[in-house]
C-alpha positions in Angstrom: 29.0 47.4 6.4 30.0 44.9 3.8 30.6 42.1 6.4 27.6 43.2 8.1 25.5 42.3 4.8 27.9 39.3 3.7 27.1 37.9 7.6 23.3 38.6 6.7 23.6 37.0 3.4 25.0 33.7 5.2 22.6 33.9 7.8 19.9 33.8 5.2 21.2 31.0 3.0 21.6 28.9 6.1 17.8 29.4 6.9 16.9 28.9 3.5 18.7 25.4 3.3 17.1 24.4 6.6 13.8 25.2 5.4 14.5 23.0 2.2 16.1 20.3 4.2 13.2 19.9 6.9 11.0 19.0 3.4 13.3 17.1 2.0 13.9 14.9 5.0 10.0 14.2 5.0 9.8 13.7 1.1 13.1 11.3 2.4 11.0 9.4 5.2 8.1 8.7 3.2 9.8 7.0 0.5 12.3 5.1 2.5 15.4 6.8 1.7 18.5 8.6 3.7 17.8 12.5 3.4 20.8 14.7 2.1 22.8 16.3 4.3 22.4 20.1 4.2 25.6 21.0 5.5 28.5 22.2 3.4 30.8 23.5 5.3 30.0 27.5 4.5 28.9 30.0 6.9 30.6 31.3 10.2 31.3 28.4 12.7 27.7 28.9 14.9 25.9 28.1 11.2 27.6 25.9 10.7 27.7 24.2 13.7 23.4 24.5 13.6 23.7 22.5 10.0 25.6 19.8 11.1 23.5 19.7 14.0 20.2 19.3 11.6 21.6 16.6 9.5 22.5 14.4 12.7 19.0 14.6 13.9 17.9 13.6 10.3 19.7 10.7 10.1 18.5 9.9 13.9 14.9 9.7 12.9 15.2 8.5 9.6 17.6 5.7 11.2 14.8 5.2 14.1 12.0 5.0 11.3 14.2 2.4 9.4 14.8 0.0 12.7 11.0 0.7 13.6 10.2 -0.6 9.8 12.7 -3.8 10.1 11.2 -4.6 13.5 7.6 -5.4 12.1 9.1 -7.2 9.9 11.3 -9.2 11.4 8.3 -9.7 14.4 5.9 -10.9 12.2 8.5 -13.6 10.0 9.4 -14.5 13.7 5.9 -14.8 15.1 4.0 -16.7 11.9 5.7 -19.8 11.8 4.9 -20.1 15.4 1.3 -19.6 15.0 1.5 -21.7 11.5 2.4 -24.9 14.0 -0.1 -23.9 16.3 -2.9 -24.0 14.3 -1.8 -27.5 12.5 -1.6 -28.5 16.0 -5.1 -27.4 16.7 -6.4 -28.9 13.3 -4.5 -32.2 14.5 -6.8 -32.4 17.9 -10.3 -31.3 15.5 -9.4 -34.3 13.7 -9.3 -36.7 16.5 -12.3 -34.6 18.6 -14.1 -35.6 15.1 -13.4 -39.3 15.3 -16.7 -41.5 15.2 -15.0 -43.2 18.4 -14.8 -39.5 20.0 -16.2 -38.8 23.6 -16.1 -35.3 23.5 -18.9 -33.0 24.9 -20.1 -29.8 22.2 -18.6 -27.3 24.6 -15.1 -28.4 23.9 -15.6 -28.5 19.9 -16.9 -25.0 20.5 -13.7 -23.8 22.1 -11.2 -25.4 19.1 -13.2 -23.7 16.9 -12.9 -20.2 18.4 -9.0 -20.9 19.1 -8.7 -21.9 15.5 -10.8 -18.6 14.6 -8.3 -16.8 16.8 -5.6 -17.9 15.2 -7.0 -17.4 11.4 -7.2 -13.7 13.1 -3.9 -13.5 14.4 -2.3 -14.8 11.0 -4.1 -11.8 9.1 -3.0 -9.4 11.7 0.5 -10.7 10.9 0.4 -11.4 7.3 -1.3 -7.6 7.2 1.8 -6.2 9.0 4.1 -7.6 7.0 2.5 -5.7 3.7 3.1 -2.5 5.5 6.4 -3.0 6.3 6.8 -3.6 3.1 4.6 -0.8 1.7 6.6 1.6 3.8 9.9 0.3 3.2 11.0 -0.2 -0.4 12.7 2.4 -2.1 9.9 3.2 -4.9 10.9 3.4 -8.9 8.8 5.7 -10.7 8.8 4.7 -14.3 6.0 5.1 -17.5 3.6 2.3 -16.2 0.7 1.1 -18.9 -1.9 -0.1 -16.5 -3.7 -2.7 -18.9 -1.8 -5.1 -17.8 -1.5 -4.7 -14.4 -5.2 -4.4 -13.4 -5.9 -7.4 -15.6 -3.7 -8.9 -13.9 -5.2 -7.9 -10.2 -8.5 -8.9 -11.9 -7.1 -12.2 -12.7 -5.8 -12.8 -9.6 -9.0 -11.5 -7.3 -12.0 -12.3 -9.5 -11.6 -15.9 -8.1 -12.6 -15.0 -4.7 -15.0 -12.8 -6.2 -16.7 -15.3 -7.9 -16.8 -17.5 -4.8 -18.2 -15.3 -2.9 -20.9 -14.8 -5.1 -20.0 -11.3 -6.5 -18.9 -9.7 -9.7 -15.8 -8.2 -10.7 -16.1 -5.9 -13.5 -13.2 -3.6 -15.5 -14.7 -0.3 -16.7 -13.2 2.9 -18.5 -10.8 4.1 -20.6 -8.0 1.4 -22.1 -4.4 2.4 -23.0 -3.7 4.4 -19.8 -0.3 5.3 -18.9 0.8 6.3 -15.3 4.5 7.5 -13.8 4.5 5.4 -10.8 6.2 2.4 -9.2 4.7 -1.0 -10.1 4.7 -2.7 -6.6 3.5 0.4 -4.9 0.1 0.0 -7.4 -0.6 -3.9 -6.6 0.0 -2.9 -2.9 -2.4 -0.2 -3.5 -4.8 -2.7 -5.4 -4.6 -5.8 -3.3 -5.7 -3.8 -0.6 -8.5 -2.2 -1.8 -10.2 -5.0 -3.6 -9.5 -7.0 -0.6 -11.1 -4.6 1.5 -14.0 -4.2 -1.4 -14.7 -7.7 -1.6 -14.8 -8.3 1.8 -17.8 -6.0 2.4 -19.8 -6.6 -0.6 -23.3 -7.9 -0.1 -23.7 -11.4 -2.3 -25.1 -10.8 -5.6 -23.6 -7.0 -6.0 -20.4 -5.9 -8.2 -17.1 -4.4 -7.5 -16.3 -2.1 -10.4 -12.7 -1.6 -11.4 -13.1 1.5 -13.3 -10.0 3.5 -15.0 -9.9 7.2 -16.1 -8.0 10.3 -17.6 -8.5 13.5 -15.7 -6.2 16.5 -16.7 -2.9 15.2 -16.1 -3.4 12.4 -13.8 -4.7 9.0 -14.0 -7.2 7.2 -12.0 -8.0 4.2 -10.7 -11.5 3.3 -8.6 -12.6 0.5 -6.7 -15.8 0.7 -5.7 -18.4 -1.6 -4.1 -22.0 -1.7 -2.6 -21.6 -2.3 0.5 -22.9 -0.2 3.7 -19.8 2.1 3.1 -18.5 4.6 5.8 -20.2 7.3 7.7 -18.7 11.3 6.2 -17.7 11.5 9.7 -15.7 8.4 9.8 -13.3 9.3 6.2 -11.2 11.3 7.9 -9.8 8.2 10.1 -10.7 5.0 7.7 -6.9 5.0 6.6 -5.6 5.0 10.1 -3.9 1.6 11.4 -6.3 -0.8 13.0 -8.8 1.2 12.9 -12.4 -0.2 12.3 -15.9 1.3 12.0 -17.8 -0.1 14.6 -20.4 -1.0 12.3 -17.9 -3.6 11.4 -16.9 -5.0 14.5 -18.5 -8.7 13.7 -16.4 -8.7 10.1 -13.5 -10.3 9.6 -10.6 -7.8 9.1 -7.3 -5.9 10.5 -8.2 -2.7 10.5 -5.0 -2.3 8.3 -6.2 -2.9 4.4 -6.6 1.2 3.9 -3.7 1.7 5.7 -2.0 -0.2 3.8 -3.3 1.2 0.9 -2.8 5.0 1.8 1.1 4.3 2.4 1.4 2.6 -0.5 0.2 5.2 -2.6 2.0 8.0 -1.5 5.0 5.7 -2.3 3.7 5.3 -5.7 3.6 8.8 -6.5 -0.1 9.6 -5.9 -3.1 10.1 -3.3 -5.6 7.8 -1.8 -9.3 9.5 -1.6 -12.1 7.6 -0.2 -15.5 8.6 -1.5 -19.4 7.8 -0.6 -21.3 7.4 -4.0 -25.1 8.6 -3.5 -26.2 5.2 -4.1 -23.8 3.5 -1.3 -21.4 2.1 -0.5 -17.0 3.0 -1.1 -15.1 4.3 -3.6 -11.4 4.2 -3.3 -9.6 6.2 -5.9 -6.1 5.8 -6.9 -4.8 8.9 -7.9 -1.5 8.8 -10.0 0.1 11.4 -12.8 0.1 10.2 -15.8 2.9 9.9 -18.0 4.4 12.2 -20.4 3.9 11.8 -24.2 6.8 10.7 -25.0 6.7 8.4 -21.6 4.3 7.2 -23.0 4.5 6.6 -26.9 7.9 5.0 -26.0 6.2 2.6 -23.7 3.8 1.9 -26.7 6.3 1.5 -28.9 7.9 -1.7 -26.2 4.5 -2.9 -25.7 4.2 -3.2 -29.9 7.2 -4.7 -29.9 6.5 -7.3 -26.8 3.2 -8.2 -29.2 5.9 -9.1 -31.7 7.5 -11.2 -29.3 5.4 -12.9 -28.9 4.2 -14.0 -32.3 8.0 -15.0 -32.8 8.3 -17.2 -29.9 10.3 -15.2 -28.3 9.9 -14.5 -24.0 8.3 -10.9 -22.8 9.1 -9.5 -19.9 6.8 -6.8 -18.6 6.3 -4.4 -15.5 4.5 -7.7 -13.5 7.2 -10.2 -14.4 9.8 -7.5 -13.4 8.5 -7.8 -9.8 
């Protein structure tokens, strides 16, 4: 009787701790990081021949995930230098098609301008591939994370193409914010979505940058004015290469939202696409926010970074850090 319930007890903590691995090893995958073994050497030899079992097939996949991860990203290295030399090459033969002593007919100049197209294509294909690799897999560090700087930064950094392309980039909500996230995994996340933003924004519109406190979590939209998405077509905008068809004659990968949905489930948080009444997409970065004390102590550095400052001294803050 008493072995009977000891062998049930054994059988039931073995279960248990495969039920809490098989989580774990996700949680493990998605952040880029070797699951813990569940196996400890308890149990009668069947159990714990069945844990050992479970932890070599979680290191199998999480190895096969890892070499799938390091193989985009050693392909694309590999392939962009290639296709950098090929389109020098092809600018090299434009500039002597565009010599006044030239006798070239139109139909030639047509086709070095769609190869050259091609390969502008192929390079942001590439170039896109690469920042999922590297959104998917880079061990995240959750830390307090004031977000002042970092989306002036991002403004900074985007509002030039904004301005050339004839739009407006404009901060709104709530300063002083503090998220608990991972300060790469946030400009993935925003790089992608103003990208994506300003991209399909009609001339003359604005892409609002908007921050905001809700409960405990932190937010962060982008939103634009553009034709947006179909309700139908939300459920699959974050898939990899995949494209509305109303888009088909825009430049674009098809991997921006992808890009930006992996990227925030390694900073902690959620990616939700939303259709504002008046048109267009908003893209919400959904993060928790920091604790109190997280966050007076990170108030306290930032006061004493101002200080810095005044005294000549050099600051060193979350973006320099990168």
């Amino acid at each position: 009787e008493v072995a009977g319930d000891h062998g049930r007890h054994n059988v039931e903590e073995v279960v248990e701790s495969l039920d809490a691995g098989t989580a774990q090893v996700a949680a493990a995958v998605r952040a880029g990081r070797a699951p813990r073994p569940i196996g400890d050497g308890r149990g009668p030899p069947e159990l714990r021949r069945l844990s050992r079992h479970f932890d070599q097939m979680a290191a199998g996949v999480t190895y096969t995930l890892e070499s799938q991860r390091a193989f985009v990203a050693d392909a694309g290295h590999q392939l962009r230098n290639p296709l950098t030399a090929l389109r020098l090459r092809l600018q090299t033969v434009g500039a002597a098609l565009a010599a006044p002593d030239a006798r070239v007919d139109d139909a030639l100049r047509d086709e070095l301008g769609a190869a050259l197209e091609e390969t502008d294509r192929l390079v942001g294909v590439l170039d896109a591939l690469l920042a999922l690799a590297r959104a998917e897999g880079r061990a995240p560090h959750a830390a307090p994370l004031p977000l002042d700087p970092v989306l002036a930064d991002r403004a900074s950094a985007w509002g030039v193409l904004a301005e050339h392309e004839g739009l407006a980039l404009r901060r709104l909500g709530p300063r002083g914010l503090v998220a608990r996230s991972d300060v790469d995994s946030v400009v993935a996340v925003l790089d992608a979505v103003l990208d994506n933003a300003l991209k399909y924004a009609p001339p003359g519109t604005a892409v609002e940058l908007t921050t905001a406190r809700v409960d405990d979590q932190v937010e962060i939209a982008v939103r634009d004015h553009g034709r947006g998405l179909d309700p139908d077509e939300l459920a699959r905008a974050t898939d990899r290469f995949w494209r509305s068809p109303t888009q088909n004659g825009s430049d674009g990968t098809g991997l921006g939202l992808a890009i930006a949905s992996r990227a925030a489930e390694r900073a902690g948080g959620e990616l939700l696409l939303q259709l504002p009444d008046d048109g267009g997409l908003r893209v919400v970065l959904r993060l928790p926010a920091a604790s109190s004390r997280d966050a007076a102590e990170e108030g306290a550095d930032a006061a004493a970074g101002a200080a810095a400052v005044d005294d000549g001294r050099p600051v060193h803050s979350p973006l320099n850090a990168r």
